[in-house]
BADO-744816 format. One line per field, with one value per residue (C-alpha): z, y negated, x; residue in three letters. Coordinates in steps of 0.001 Angstrom, whole numbers. Example, Ala and Ser with C-alpha at 12.3 -4.5 7.8 and 13.67 -1.06 7.14 Angstrom:
<sites>
pz = (7800,7140)
py = (4500,1060)
px = (12300,13670)
resn = (ALA,SER)
</sites>
This chain:
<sites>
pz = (44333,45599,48205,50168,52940,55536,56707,56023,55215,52118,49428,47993,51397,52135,48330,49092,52652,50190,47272,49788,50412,46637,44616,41413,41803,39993,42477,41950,44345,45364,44645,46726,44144,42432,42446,44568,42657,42849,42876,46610,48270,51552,53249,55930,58115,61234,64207,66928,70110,73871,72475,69888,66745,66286,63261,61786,58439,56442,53832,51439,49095,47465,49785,52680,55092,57876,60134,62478,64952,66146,68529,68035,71115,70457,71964,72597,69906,67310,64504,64143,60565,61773,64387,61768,59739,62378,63489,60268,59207,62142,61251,58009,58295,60691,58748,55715,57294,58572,55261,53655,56487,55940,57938,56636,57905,57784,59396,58207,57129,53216,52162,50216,53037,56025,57932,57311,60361,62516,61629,63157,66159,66607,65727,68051,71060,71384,72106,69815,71798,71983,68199,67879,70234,69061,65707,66601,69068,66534,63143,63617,62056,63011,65645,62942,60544,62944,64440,60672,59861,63072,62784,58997,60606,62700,60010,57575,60325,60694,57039,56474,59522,59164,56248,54207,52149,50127,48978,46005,43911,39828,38371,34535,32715,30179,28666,27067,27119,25110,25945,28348,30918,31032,35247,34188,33720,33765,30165,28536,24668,23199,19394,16650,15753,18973,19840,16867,18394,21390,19031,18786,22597,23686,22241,23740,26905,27188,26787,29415,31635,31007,32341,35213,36657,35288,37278,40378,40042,40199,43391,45068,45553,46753,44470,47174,44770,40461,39782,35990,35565,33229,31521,31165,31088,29423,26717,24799,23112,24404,22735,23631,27378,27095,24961,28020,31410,29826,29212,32314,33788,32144,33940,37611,39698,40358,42845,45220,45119,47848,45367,41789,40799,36793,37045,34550,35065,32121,32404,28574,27639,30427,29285,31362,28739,29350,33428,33128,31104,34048,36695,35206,34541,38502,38568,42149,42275,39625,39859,38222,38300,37887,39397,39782,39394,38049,34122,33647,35587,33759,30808,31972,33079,29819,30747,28084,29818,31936,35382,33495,32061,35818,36875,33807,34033,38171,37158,34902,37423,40123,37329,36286,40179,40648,44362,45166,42688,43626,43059,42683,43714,43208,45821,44412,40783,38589,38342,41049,44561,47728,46595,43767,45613,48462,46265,44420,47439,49113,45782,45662,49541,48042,45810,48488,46561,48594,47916,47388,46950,47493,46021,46232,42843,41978,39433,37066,35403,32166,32851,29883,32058,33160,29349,29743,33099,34678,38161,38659,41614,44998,48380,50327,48062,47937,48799,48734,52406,53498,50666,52046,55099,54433,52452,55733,57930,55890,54889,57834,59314,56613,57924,55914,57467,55629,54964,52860,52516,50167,49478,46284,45501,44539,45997,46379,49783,50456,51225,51073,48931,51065,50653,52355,52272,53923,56014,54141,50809,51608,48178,49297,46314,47530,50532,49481,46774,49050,51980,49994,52015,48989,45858,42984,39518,36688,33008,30263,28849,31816,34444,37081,38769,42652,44439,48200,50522,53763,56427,58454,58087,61586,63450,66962,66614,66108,68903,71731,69756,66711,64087,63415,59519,59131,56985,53442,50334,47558,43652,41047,37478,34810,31480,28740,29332,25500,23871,20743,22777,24819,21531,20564,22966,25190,28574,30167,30397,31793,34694,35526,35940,38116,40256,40612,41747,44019,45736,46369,47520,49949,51107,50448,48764)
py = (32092,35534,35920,38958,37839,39981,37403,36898,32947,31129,32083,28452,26984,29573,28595,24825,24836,27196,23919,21919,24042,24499,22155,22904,26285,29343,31613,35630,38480,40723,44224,46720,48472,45568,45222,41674,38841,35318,34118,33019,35293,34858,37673,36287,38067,37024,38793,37682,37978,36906,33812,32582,33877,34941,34758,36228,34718,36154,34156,35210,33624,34026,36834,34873,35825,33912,34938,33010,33645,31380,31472,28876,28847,28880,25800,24595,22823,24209,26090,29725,28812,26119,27987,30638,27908,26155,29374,30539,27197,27023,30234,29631,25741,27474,30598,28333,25499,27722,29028,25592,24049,21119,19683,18139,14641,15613,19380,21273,18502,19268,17729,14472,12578,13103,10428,12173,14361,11711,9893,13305,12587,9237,10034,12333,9873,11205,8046,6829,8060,11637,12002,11458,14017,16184,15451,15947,18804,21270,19935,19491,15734,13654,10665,7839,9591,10636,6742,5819,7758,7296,2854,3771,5950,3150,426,2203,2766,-846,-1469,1368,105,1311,3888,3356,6477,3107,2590,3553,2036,2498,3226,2650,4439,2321,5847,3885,2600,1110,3801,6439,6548,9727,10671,9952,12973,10823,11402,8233,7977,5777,6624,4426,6717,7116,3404,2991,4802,1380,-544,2854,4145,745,845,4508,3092,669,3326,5408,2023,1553,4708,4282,1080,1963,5694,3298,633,3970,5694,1880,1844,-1224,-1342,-2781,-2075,-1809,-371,-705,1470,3396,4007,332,-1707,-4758,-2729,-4254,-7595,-10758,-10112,-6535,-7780,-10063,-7829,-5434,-7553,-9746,-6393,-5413,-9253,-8145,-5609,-6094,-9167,-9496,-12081,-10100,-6859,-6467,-6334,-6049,-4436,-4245,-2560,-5017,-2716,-2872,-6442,-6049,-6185,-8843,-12538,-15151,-15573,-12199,-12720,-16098,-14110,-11410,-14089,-15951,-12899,-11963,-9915,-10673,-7694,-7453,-4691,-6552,-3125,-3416,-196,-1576,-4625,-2778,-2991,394,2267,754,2211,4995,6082,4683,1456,-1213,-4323,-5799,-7514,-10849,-9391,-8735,-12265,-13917,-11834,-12634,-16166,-15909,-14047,-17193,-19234,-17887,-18026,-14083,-14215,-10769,-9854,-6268,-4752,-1357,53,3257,4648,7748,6901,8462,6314,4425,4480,2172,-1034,-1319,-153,-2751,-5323,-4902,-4895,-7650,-10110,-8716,-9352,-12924,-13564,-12318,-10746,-10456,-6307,-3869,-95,1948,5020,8167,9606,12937,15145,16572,19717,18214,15415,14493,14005,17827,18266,15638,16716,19773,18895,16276,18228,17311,18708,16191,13307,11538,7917,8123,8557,5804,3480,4573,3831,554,-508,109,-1775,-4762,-5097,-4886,-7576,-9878,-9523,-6437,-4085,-666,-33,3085,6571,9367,12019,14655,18033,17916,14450,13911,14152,14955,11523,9494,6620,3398,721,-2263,-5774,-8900,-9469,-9477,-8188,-4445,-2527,-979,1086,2915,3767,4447,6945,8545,8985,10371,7323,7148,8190,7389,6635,7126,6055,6886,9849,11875,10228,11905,11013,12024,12368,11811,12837,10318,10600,12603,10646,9181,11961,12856,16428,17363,18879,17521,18088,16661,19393,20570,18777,17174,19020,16872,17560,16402,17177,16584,15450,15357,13660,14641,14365,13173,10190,11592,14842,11891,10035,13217,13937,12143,13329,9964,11398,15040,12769,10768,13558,15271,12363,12058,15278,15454,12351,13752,16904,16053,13127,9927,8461)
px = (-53898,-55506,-57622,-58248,-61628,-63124,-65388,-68963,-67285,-68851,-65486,-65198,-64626,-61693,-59854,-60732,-58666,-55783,-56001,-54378,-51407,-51428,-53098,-54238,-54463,-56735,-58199,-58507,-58466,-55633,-56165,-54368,-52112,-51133,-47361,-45809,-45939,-44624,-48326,-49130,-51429,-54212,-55621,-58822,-60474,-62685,-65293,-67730,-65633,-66065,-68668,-67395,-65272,-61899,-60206,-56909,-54654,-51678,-49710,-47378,-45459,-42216,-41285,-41877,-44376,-46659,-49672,-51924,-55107,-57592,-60395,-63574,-65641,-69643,-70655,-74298,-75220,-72965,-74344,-72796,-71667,-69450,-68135,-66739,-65885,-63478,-62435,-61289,-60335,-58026,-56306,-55642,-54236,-51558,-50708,-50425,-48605,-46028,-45530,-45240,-43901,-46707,-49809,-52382,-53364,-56529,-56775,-59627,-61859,-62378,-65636,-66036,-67056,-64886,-66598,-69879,-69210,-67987,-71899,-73591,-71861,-72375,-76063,-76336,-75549,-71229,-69464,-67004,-63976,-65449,-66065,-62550,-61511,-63274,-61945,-58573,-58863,-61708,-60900,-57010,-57055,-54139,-55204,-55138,-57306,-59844,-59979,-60364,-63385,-64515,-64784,-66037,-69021,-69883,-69780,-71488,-74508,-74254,-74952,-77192,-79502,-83530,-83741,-86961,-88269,-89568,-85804,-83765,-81088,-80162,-77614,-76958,-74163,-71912,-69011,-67382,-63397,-60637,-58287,-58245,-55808,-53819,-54760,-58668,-61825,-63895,-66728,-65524,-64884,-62375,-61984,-63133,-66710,-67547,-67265,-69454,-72393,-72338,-75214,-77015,-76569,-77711,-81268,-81484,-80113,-83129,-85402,-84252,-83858,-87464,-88539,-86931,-88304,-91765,-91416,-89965,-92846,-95500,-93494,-94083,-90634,-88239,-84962,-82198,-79231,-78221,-75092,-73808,-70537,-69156,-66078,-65981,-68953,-67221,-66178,-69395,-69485,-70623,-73767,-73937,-73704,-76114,-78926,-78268,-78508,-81278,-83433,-82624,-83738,-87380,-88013,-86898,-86844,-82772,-83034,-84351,-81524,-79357,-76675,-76026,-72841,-71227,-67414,-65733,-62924,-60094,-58890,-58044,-61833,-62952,-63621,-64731,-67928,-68974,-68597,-70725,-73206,-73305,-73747,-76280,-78234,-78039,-74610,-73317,-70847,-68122,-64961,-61447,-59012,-55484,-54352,-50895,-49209,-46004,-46078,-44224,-46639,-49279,-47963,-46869,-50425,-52141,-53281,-53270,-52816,-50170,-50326,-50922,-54239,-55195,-54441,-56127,-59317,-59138,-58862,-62207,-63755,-63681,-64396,-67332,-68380,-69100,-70055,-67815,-64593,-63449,-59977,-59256,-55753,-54364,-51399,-49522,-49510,-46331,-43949,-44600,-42807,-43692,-41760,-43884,-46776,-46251,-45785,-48678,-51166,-49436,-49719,-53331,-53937,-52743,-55655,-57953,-60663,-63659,-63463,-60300,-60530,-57672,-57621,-55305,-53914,-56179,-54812,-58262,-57675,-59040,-56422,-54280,-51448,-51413,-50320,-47761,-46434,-47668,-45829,-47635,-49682,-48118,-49052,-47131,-47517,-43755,-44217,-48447,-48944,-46538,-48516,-51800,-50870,-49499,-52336,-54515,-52534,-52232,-55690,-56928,-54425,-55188,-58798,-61075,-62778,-62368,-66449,-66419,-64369,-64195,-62259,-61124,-59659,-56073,-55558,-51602,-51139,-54241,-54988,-58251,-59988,-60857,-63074,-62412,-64338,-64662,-67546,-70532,-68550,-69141,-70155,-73943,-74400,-70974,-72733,-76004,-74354,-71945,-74103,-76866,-78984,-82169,-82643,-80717,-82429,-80014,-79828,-76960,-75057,-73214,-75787,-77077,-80180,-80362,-83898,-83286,-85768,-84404,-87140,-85001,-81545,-80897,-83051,-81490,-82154,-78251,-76595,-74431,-71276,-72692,-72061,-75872,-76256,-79687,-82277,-82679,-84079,-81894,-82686,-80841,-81186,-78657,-78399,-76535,-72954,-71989,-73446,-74155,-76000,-78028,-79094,-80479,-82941,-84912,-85472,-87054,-90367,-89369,-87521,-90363,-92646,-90055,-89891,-93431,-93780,-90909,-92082,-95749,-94555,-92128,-94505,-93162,-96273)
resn = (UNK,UNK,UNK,UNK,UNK,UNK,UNK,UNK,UNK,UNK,UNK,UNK,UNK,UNK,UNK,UNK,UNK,UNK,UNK,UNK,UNK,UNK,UNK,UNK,UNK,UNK,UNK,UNK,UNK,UNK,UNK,UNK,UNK,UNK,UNK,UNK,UNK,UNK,UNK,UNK,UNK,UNK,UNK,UNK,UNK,UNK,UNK,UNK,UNK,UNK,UNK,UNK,UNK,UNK,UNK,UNK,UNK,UNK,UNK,UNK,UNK,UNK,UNK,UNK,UNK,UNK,UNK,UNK,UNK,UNK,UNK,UNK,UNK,UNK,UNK,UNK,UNK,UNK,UNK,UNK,UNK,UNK,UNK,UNK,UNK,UNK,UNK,UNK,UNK,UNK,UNK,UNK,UNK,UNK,UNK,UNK,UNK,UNK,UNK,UNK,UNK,UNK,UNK,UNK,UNK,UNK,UNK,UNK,UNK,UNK,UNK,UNK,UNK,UNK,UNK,UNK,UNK,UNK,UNK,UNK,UNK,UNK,UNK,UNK,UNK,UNK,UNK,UNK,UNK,UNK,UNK,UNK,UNK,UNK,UNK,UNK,UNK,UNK,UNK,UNK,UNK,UNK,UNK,UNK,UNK,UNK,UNK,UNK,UNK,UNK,UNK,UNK,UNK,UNK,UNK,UNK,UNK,UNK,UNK,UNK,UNK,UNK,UNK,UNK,UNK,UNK,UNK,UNK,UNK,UNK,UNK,UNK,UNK,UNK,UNK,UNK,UNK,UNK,UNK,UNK,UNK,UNK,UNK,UNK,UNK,UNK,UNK,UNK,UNK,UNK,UNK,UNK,UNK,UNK,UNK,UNK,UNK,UNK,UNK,UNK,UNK,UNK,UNK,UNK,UNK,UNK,UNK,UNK,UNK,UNK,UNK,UNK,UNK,UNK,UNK,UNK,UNK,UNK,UNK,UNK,UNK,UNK,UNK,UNK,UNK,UNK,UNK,UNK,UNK,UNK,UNK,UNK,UNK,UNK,UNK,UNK,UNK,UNK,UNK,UNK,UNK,UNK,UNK,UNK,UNK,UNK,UNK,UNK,UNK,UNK,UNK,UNK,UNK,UNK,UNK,UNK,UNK,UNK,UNK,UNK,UNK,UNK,UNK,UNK,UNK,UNK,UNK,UNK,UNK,UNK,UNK,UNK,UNK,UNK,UNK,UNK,UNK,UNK,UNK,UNK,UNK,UNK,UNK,UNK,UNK,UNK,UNK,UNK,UNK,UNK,UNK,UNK,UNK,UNK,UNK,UNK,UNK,UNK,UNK,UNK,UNK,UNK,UNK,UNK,UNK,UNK,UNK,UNK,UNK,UNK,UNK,UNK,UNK,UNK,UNK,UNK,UNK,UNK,UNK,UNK,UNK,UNK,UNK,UNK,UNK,UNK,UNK,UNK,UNK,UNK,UNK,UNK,UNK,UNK,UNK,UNK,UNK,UNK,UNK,UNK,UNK,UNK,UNK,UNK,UNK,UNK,UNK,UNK,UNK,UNK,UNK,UNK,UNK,UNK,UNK,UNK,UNK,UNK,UNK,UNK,UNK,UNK,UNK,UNK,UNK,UNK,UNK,UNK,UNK,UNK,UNK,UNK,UNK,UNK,UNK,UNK,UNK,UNK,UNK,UNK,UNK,UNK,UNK,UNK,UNK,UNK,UNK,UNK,UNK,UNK,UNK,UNK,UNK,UNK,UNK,UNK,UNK,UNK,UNK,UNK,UNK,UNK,UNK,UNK,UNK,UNK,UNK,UNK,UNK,UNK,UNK,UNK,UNK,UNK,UNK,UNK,UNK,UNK,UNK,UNK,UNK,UNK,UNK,UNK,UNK,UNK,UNK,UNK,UNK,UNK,UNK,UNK,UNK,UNK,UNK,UNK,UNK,UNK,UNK,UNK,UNK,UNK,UNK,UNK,UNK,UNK,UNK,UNK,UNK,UNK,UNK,UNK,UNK,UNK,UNK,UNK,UNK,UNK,UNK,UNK,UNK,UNK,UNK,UNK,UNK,UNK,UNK,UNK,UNK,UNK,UNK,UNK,UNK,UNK,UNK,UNK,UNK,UNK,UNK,UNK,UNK,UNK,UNK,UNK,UNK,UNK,UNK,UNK,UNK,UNK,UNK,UNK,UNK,UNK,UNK,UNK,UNK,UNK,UNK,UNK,UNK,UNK,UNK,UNK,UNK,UNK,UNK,UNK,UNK)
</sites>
């Protein structure tokens, strides 16, 4: 896609608001004397006018042609930036709609955390119906998805409650799989030398785990949450598992965490010994992912297990007495269509797991399914919305409370992931993660640890309309994203000291 912008905008948020119309797409810029092409084509351009900021959008695209204007108002409150950015986001979403003769569910709202927004707001004193006005009317987002991330907003501030600068949570990195489903980016290794380096990579890991709590035990902090994921944690043996969570048992007192997550994930690698081993070492939060119930989408995307797999390794998760058994979903999969979908959540509503996550099929560029089937890109999504949709409505009859929301690029449909629990079943590390609520300590290859500075989170300072962002700190810190690059070098020590630092400087000692 080219884009032509006359508009002091930041770029990537003009080609992010064009991957929706076309996902998938490579940007460039349109030069003047280039011939027409079939390639679609944006021209933006905005100015200050009468308060506020007017905006203008062309779209072209297989000799088809569609403009647009909007005005964005300056309101008190309102930083300038977002007042371009709605104004040009406004004039785009129409020129480009026309074009495509599509609108997105959810308008202008392109970030990973559409709810995030909708938090300001409610931060800021708005009531609850006037955030999702003002959804609607200045973002463009349909009724029901506004309402949606307006009761997660408010949930999630439930949970979240007092933020402590004290607080953090860990997260330890298992990148390893059985096989590696065609849709997935994910750094996960699956051939036979790679898996070799798991006896090697654990005795690093434990290192690096090490470091952590002993750089968290000098901060003074308070550990609420201890995610394991991966790849696919349960990938290692029995006695793999338990040389892991009984190192970790050393060095932290379990019993008092909040919550302590390990994504069992694949059912093909889950056993009920290596669940009872998690328990008894303090696991209390254990992900069971079928995807689909449907057999030939399983294989279709990769997966090697069946829907039997699923309801054995369900069966040894009760058994061995995990106190909360997720389930992952996935609406929009190839191959799959809403009978199957349906189906699939309504047998799962069924077993009433304490947790389900429903995600929307994303399409990575590193994919393997892109060399498989390059169409798999969709901008309305066939049967995805009507699943996602479905999977809301039902869930939340049969009694879950959608807790948690995310959202990525070239989503089909351009539909969200939700999170839904059972009172008291809500995944904390989701929301501490997403919502950037503490820091994040990280161990593994592809890891990334996340310094939060949170004394402002909360702070009423935001304007009436709620669109001022609070002023945090983060820093990041990124291991190595292959295993054998992490074996090679250890950068436990060059963390800690960053840590250190970052907490004395910002003044959370």
């Amino acid at each position: 896609m080219k884009i032509t912008l006359e508009s002091p905008v930041n770029k990537y948020y003009v080609q992010t608001l064009g991957m929706i119309f076309f996902p998938g797409e490579h940007f460039g810029n349109k030069q003047a004397e280039e011939e027409p092409s079939d390639e679609p084509c944006l021209y933006v351009r905005s100015e200050d006018r009468d308060g506020g900021v007017y905006s203008y959008a062309k779209a072209e695209y297989r000799q088809k042609c569609c403009e647009a204007e909007y005005f964005a108002e300056q309101k008190d409150g309102r930083t300038a930036e977002r007042t371009l950015k709605l104004s040009i986001g406004g004039a785009v979403l129409a020129a480009l709609g026309d074009l495509m003769g599509y609108r997105p569910a959810w308008g202008m709202m392109i970030g990973v955390r559409p709810s995030k927004v909708a938090s300001e707001m409610l931060n800021a004193g708005v009531s609850k119906t006037r955030v999702k006005k003002i959804l609607n009317s200045d973002y463009l987002v349909i009724p029901k998805k506004a309402a949606l991330a307006t009761d997660i907003a408010l949930t999630e501030k439930r949970i979240i409650g007092e933020v402590s600068p004290k607080d953090c949570s860990v997260y330890i990195s298992i990148p390893f799989c059985p096989s590696r489903c065609t849709y997935c980016s994910f750094v996960s290794y699956t051939s036979k030398r790679l898996l070799d380096l798991i006896p090697e990579y654990i005795e690093r890991l434990k290192v690096d785990i090490r470091a952590n709590f002993e750089t968290i035990d000098k901060l003074g902090l308070r550990v609420r949450t201890l995610y394991i994921g991966g790849g696919t944690p349960t990938i290692l043996s029995e006695e793999q598992l338990k040389d892991l969570l009984s190192y970790i048992y050393t060095l932290t007192d379990v019993t008092k965490l909040d919550e302590y997550t390990m994504e069992a994930g694949r059912p093909d690698t889950i056993t009920e010994e290596k669940l009872t081993i998690a328990r008894e070492y303090g696991v209390t939060r254990v992900s069971v992912n079928p995807q689909s119930l449907s057999d030939d989408v399983l294989y279709g995307i990769g997966r090697h297990h069946t829907a039997e797999d699923f309801f054995r390794a369900f069966s040894d998760a009760r058994r061995a007495k995990i106190k909360t058994v997720n389930v992952d979903l996935i609406a929009g999969l190839p191959g799959d269509n809403f009978k199957r979908f349906s189906a699939t959540m309504d047998k799962v509503l069924q077993m009433a797991p304490e947790n389900i996550t429903v995600h929307t099929f994303c399409v990575k560029k590193s994919a393997e399914i892109l060399k498989l089937n390059s169409d798999v890109y969709s901008i309305r999504g066939g049967d995805a919305g009507k699943c996602v949709d479905y999977s809301q409505i039902k869930a939340q009859q049969a009694g879950y409370i959608p807790y948690y929301m995310y959202r990525q690029k070239n989503t089909v449909g351009n539909y969200e992931n939700v999170g839904f629990a059972l009172h008291g079943h809500e995944g904390l590390y989701n929301i501490y993660m997403m919502e950037e609520i503490h820091s994040i300590f990280a161990a593994g290859a592809g890891a990334v640890t996340k310094l939060v500075d949170n004394r402002n989170i909360g702070s009423k300072s935001v304007g009436t309309d709620g669109i001022a962002q609070e002023k945090r700190t983060i820093e990041r810190l990124f291991h190595q994203k292959y295993p054998y690059e992490y074996l090679a070098e250890d950068r436990s020590c060059q963390f800690a000291r960053t840590a250190e630092e970052f907490y004395r400087e910002h003044g959370m000692l």
